[in-house]
LUMBA-111795 format. One line per 5 residues: number of its first residue (from 0); for each residue x, y, z of C-alpha. Coordinates in Angstrom, 2 decimals, padded with zeros to 5 digits. Example, Ala and Ser with C-alpha at 12.3 -4.5 7.8 and 13.67 -1.06 7.14 Angstrom:
# LUMBA-111795
0> 012.30/-004.50/007.80  013.67/-001.06/007.14
This chain:
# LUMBA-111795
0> -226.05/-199.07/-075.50  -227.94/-201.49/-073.56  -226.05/-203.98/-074.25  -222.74/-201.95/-073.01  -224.62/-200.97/-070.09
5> -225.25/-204.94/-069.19  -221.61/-205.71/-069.60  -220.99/-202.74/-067.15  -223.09/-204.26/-064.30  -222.28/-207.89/-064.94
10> -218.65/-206.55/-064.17  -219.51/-204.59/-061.04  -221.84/-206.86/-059.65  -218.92/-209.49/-060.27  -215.99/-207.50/-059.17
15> -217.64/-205.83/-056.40  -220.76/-208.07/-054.98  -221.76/-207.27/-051.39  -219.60/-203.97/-051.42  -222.87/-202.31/-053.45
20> -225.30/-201.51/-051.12  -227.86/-200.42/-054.52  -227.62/-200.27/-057.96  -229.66/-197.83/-060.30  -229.53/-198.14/-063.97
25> -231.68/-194.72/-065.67  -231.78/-192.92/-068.32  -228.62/-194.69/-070.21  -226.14/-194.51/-066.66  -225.47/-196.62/-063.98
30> -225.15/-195.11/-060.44  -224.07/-197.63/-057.56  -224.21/-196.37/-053.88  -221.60/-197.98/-051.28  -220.96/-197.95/-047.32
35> -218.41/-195.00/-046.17  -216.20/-198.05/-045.21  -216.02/-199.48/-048.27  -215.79/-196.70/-050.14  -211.75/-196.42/-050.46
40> -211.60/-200.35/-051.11  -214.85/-200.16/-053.87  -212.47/-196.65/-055.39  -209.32/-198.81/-055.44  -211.22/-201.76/-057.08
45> -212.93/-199.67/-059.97  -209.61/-198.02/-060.84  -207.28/-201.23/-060.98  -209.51/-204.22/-061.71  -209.02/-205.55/-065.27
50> -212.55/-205.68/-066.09  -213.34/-202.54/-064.73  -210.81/-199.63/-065.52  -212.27/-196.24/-064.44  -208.72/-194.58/-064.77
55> -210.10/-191.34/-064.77  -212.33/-189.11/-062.16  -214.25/-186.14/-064.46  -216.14/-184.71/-061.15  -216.82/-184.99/-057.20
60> -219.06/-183.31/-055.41  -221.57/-183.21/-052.08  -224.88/-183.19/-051.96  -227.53/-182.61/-049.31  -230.61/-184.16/-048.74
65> -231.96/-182.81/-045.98  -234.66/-180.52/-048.09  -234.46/-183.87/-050.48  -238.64/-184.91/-051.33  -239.93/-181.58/-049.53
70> -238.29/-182.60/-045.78  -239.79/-186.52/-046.07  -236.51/-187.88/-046.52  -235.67/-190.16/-044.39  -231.72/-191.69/-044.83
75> -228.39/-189.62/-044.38  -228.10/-186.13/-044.97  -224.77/-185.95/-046.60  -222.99/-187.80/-049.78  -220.15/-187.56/-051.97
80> -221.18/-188.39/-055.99  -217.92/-189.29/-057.87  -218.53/-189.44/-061.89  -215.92/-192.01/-062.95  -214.40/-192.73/-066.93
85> -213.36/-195.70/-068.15  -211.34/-194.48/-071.42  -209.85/-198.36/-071.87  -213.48/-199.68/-071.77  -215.39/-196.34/-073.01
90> -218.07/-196.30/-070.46  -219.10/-193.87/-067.29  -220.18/-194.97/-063.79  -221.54/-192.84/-061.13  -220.55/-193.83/-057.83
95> -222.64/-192.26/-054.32  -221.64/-192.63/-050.99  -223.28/-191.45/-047.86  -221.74/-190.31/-044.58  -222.99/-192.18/-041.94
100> -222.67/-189.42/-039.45  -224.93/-185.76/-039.77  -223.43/-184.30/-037.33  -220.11/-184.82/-038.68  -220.12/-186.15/-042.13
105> -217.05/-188.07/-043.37  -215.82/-190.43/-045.49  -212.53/-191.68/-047.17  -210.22/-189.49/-049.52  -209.89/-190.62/-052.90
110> -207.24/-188.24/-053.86  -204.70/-191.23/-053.41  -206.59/-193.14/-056.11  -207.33/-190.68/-058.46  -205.21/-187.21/-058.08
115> -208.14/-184.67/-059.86  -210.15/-185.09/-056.54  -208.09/-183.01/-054.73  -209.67/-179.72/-055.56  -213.05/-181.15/-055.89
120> -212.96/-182.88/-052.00  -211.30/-178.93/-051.05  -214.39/-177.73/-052.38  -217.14/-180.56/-050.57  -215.61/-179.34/-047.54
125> -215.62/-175.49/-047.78  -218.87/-175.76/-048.96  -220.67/-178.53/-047.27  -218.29/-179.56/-044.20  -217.67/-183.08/-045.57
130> -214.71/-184.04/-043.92  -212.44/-186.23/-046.05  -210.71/-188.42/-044.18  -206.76/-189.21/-045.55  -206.88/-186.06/-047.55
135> -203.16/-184.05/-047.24  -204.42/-180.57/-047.82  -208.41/-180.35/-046.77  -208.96/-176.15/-046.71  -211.12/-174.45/-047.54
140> -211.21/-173.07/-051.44  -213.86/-171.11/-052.23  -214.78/-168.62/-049.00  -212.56/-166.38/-047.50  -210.25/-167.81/-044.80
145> -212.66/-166.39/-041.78  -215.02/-167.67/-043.52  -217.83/-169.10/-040.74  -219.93/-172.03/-041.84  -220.12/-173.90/-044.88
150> -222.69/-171.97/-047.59  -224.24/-174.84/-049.60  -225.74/-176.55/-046.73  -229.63/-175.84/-047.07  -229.98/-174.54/-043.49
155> -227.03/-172.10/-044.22  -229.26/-168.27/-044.46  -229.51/-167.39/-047.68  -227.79/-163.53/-046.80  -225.14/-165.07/-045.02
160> -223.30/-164.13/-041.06  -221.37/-161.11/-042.30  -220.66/-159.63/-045.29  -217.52/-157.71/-046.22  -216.41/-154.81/-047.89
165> -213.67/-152.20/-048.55  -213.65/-148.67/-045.92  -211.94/-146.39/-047.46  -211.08/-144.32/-044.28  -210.02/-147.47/-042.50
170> -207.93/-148.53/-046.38  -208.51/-152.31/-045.28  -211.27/-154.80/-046.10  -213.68/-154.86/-043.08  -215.99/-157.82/-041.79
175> -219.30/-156.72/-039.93  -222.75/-158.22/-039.42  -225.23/-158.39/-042.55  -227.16/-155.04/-043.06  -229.52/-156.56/-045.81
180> -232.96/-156.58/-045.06  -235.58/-159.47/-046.07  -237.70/-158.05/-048.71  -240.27/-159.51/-051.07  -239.50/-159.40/-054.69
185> -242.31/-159.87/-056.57  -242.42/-157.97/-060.51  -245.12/-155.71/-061.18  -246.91/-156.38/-064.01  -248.40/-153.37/-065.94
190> -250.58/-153.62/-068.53  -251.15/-151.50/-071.34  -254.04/-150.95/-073.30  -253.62/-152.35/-076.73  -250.35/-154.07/-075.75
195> -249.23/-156.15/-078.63  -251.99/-154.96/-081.07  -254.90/-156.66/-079.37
């Protein structure tokens, strides 16, 4: 394994050089982070270099890290994570790349490169608002088309803007402002005597 997992780097440091802005080798897997402008070049590269070969994406997804080490974080609250496959070379890569703009996060499509992103950028957006730049169909997939706001973002409210339900004297689906109220859930424990034969 560790001897796979040198062979990996050697390639990507080769192939790649500057273009890797970090490198983390844990736990058996390599993660390498890149710039948002390099990131369609770096995707392009891992795909079609010979010594490389990540021919397949398994997963995308966003992440973020604004909650990330209790609020001390300090770097860019958005990223994409792409989990690449190399089935020619049998090894796994995980490849992070962080938008360099909060207020607007975005960074290259990949669905050019690799086609199984296209649902999985679809769903970055809806839920996190990660615009994908070069992407042919970016809507949302998950919420409703009204849908306000993107729900995985940590400063999204846990109950939500609206909620929605079916009137049955109106026969439609109706949208109208959140009627749940904050309450503390906390079990109560009883005790009983003997419990459990002591």
């Amino acid at each position: 394994m560790t001897m796979k997992l040198d062979t990996l780097q050697a390639a990507l440091q080769s192939v790649l050089g500057d273009q890797i802005v970090a490198l983390k080798r844990e736990l058996g897997e390599i993660t390498i982070t890149v710039a948002a402008k390099d990131y369609f070049n770096v995707a392009k590269l891992l795909r079609d270099h010979s010594e490389l070969r990540f021919e397949q994406l398994i997963d995308l997804c966003g992440v973020d890290y604004s909650t990330y080490k209790d609020g001390a974080y300090d770097g860019a609250r958005f990223a994409v994570v792409s989990h690449l496959l190399s089935i020619n070379k049998n090894w796994r890569l995980r490849v992070k790349v962080f938008a360099p703009d909060d207020d607007f996060p975005a960074v290259a499509a990949v669905t050019p490169i690799w086609n199984a992103a296209n649902w999985f950028e679809r769903e970055a957006f809806d839920l996190y608002g990660i615009i994908f730049e070069g992407h042919e169909d970016l809507r949302r997939i998950l919420t409703d088309y009204g849908f306000i706001g993107h729900p995985m973002r940590k400063d999204f409210p846990v109950s939500g803007h609206v909620e929605m339900r079916y009137d049955p004297e109106q026969k439609r689906v109706v949208y109208q402002p959140v009627t749940i109220e904050p309450r503390e859930i906390t079990p109560r424990v009883i005790r009983e005597d003997n419990y459990g034969g002591l």
